[in-house]
C-alpha angles and dihedrals in degrees: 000000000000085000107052083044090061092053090046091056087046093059093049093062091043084059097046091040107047092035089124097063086032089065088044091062103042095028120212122343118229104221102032083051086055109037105032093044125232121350082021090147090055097054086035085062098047092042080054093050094052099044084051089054096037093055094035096058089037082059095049084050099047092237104110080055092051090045090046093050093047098045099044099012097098090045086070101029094257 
């Protein structure tokens, strides 16, 4: 799990890091455009970016699991 938490955070970077040729390629984004104001693909990307660290590294650390299992746990009789 560890693993598969540091690529995640990697990506996340990736994502942060290279936003500028990712809205290249996908152009500008509708609802980011409307509701986060001007330059709102530019802050999506980066809010992507760091959702995509945060749970990543959450995930390595076992966190995001624990969190899962005490939240729904009860619902399924975990």
């Amino acid at each position: 799990m560890f693993f598969q938490g540091l690529i995640g955070m990697i990506l996340g970077m990736l994502v942060m890091i290279f936003r500028a040729r990712i809205k290249d390629v996908i152009g500008d984004i509708g609802f980011a455009e409307r509701y986060l104001g001007a330059g709102g693909t530019w802050t999506f990307l980066l809010l992507v970016g760091v959702l995509i660290f945060i749970l990543s590294l959450m995930w390595a650390l076992g966190t995001l699991q624990e969190f899962f299992f005490k939240a729904a746990g009860p619902m399924f009789g975990l």
